[in-house]
C-alpha positions as CSV (number, residue, x, y, z in Angstrom):
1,X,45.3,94.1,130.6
2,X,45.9,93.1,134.3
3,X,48.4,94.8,136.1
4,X,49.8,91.3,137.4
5,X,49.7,89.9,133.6
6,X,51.8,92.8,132.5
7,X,53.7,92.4,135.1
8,X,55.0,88.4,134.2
9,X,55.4,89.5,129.8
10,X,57.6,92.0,131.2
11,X,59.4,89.7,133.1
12,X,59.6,86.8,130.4
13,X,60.4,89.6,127.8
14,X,63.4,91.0,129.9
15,X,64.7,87.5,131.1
16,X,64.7,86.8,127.0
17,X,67.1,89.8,126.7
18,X,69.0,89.0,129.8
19,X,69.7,85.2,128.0
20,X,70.7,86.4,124.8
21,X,73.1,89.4,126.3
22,X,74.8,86.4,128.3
23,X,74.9,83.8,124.8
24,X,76.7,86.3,122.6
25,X,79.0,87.1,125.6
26,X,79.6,84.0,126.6
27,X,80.6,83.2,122.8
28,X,82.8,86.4,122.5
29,X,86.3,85.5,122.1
30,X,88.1,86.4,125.4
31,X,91.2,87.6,123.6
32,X,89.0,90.6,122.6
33,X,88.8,92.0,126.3
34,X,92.3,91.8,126.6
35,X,94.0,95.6,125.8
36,X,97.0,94.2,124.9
37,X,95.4,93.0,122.1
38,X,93.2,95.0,121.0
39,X,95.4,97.9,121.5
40,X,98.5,96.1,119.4
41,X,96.2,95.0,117.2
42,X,95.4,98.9,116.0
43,X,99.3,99.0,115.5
44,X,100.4,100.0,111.8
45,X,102.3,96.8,110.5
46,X,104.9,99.1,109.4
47,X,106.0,99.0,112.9
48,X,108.0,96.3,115.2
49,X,105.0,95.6,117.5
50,X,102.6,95.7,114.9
51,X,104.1,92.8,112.9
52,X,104.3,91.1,115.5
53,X,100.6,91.5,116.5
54,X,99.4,91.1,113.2
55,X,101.0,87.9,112.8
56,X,99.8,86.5,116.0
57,X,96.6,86.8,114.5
58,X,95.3,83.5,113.6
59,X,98.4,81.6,114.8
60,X,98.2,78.4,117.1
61,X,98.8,81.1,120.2
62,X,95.7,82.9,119.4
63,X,94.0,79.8,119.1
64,X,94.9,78.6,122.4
65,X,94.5,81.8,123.9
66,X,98.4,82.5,124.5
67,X,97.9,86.5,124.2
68,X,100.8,88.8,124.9
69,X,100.7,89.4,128.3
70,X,101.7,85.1,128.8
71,X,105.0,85.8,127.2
72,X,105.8,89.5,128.3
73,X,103.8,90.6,131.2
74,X,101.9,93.6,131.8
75,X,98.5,93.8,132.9
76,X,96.0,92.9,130.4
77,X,93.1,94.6,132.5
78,X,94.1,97.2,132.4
79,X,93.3,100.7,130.2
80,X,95.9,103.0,130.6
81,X,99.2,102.1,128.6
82,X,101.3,103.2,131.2
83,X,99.4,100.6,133.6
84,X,99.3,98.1,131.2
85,X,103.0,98.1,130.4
86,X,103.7,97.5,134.1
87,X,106.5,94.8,134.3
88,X,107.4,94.6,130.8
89,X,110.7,94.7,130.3
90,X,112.7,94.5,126.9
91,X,114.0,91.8,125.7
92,X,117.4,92.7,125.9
93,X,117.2,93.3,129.8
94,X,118.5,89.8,131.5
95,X,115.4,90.2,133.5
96,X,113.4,90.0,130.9
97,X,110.7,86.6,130.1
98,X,111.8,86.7,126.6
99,X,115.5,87.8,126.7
100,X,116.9,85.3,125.0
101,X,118.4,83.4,127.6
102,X,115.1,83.6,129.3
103,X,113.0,82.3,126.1
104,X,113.3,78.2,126.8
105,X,112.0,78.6,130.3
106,X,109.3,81.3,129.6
107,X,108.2,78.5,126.7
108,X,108.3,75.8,129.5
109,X,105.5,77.2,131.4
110,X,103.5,75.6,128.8
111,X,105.5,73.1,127.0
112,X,107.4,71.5,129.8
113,X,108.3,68.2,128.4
114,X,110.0,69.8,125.3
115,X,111.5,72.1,127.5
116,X,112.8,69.6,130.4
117,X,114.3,67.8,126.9
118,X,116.0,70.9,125.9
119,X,117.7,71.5,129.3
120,X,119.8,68.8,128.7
121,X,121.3,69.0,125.6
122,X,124.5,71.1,124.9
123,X,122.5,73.8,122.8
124,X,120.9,74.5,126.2
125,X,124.4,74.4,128.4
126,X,126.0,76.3,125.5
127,X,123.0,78.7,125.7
128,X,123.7,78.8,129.4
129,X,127.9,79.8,129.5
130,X,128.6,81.6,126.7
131,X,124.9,82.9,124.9
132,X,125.5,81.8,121.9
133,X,123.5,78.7,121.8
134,X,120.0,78.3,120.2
135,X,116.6,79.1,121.9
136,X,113.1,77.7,121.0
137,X,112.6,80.8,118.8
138,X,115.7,79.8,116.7
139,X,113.6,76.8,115.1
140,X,110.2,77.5,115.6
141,X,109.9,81.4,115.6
142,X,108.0,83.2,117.9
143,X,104.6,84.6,117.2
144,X,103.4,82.3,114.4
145,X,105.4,78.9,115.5
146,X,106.5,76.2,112.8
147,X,107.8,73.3,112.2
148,X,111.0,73.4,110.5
149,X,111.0,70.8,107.3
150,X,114.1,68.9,106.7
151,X,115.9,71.3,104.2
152,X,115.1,74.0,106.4
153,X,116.4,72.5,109.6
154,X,119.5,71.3,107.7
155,X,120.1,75.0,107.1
156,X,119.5,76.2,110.2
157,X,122.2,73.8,111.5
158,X,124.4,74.8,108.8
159,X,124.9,78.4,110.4
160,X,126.8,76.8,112.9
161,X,127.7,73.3,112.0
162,X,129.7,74.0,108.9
163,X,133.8,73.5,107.8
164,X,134.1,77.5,108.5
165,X,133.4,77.0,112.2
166,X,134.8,73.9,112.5
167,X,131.6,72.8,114.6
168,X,130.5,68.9,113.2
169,X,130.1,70.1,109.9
170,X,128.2,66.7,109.1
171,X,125.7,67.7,111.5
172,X,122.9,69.7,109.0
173,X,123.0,66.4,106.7
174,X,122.3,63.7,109.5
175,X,119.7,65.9,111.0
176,X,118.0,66.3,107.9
177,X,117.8,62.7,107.5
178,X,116.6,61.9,110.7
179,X,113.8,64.4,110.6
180,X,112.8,63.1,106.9
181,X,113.0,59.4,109.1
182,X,110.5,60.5,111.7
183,X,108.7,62.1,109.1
184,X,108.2,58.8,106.9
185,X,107.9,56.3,109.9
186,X,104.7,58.8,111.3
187,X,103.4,58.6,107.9
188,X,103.8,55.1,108.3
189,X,102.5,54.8,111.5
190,X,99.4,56.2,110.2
191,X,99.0,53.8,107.3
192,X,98.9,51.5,109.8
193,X,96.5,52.4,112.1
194,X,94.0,52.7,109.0
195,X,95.2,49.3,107.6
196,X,94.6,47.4,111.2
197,X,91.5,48.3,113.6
198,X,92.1,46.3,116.7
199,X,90.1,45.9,119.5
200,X,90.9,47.4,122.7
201,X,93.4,45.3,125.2
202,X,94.2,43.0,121.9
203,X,98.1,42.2,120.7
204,X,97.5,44.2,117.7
205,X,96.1,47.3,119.9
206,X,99.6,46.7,121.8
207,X,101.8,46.8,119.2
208,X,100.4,50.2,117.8
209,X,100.5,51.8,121.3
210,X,103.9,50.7,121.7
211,X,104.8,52.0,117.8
212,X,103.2,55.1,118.8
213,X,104.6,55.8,122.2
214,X,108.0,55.4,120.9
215,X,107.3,57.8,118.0
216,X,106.2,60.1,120.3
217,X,109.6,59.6,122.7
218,X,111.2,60.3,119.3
219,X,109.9,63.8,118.7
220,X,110.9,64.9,122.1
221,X,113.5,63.5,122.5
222,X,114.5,65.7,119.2
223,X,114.0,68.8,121.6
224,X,117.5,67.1,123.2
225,X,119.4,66.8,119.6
226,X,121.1,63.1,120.7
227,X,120.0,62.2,117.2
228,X,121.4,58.5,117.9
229,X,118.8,58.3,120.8
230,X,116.2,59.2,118.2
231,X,117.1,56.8,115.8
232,X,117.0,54.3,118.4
233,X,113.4,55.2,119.2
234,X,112.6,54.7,115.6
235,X,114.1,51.5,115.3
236,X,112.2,50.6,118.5
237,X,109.0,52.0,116.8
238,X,109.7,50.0,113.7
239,X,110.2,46.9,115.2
240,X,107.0,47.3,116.9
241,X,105.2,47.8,113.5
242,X,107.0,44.6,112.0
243,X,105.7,42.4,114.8
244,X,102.2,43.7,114.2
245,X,102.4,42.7,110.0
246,X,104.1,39.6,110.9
247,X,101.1,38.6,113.3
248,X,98.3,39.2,110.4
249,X,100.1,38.0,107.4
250,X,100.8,34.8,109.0
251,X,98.7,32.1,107.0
């Protein structure tokens, strides 16, 4: 075979490998070259860190790539644990990103209009003065994150707002039924936008972007617990709605 025809298959044959080496890289989850996780991922679940690892597996964080470092510093790059634990402090040092006064501001960083919400309800200010408000973690956990359901968030109230502490005891009960309310009036919302396909720039696309932006101003504005204000966004939402079945039922 020519030397210069041996010379090109080579080439073609090693350019093939080089591609393929940079596919299945390129598809490699980068969470995997990350030694916080991979080292906390070895962890026995039998231990603190290795719950807590474990059940960051799979959860929305992982998904969006929030690995540990985000939340508690360190240096991900690096191999050594003693390098890699560089600048994490624990979490009942004051200077620490997830000491629990710390927790609504380290959450911020990626969920700033929940966050900006949060800051001015008095939860936060109580949070602020005396410690003994809630954080984010309170309702939605911390390494798998959830959504409260109704009866749940009614008893998470409860531990405060009961006739024992004296603390708006009717507070669990009328949160309850306002989350069930945003819960129906987003199932509704979604009824409608099945039942009615309008065109872009119509009254009917109108009506639903207005329904929906004030649904949406009703869950965050649930981040500031002024569950009047909500309400009033789902009245505002509703009304929306009614003008939108009043146009197309009319004869």
């Amino acid at each position: 075979m020519p030397k210069l025809k041996l010379t090109v298959i080579l080439l073609i044959l090693f350019s093939g490998l080089f591609i393929l080496s940079t596919a299945g890289h390129a598809g490699k989850d980068k969470t995997t070259e990350n030694t916080c996780v991979n080292c906390h991922s070895k962890l026995s679940s039998s231990s603190f860190v290795g719950v807590k690892s474990h059940n960051w597996k799979g959860s929305i964080h992982q998904k969006n790539g929030v690995t540990c470092d985000k939340c508690h510093g360190g240096n991900p790059a690096a191999a050594k644990m003693n390098t890699a634990h560089v600048g994490v402090l624990s979490s009942s040092n004051p200077r620490s990103s997830v000491y629990f006064k710390n927790i609504p501001s380290t959450c911020g960083k990626c969920h700033g209009a929940e966050y900006y919400k949060f800051t001015q309800s008095k939860h936060f200010k109580k949070l602020e003065t005396s410690g003994k408000g809630p954080d984010c973690v309170t309702c939605h956990g911390s390494m798998v994150t959830t959504v409260l359901n109704p009866e749940d968030m009614a008893n998470v109230c409860d531990r405060c707002h009961n006739d024992r502490m004296g603390i708006f005891p009717y507070i669990p009960q009328k949160a309850k039924a306002v989350l069930l309310l945003i819960r129906e009036s987003n199932a509704l919302l979604i009824a409608d936008q099945k039942l009615y396909h309008p065109e872009t720039g119509s009254l009917n696309a109108s009506y639903l972007q207005k329904a929906q932006s004030s649904l949406y101003s009703a869950k965050l504005e649930w981040h500031s617990f002024d569950l009047d204000v909500i309400i009033n966004r789902l009245e505002k939402m509703d009304n929306s709605l009614k003008k939108l079945s009043r146009k197309n039922t009319r004869p």
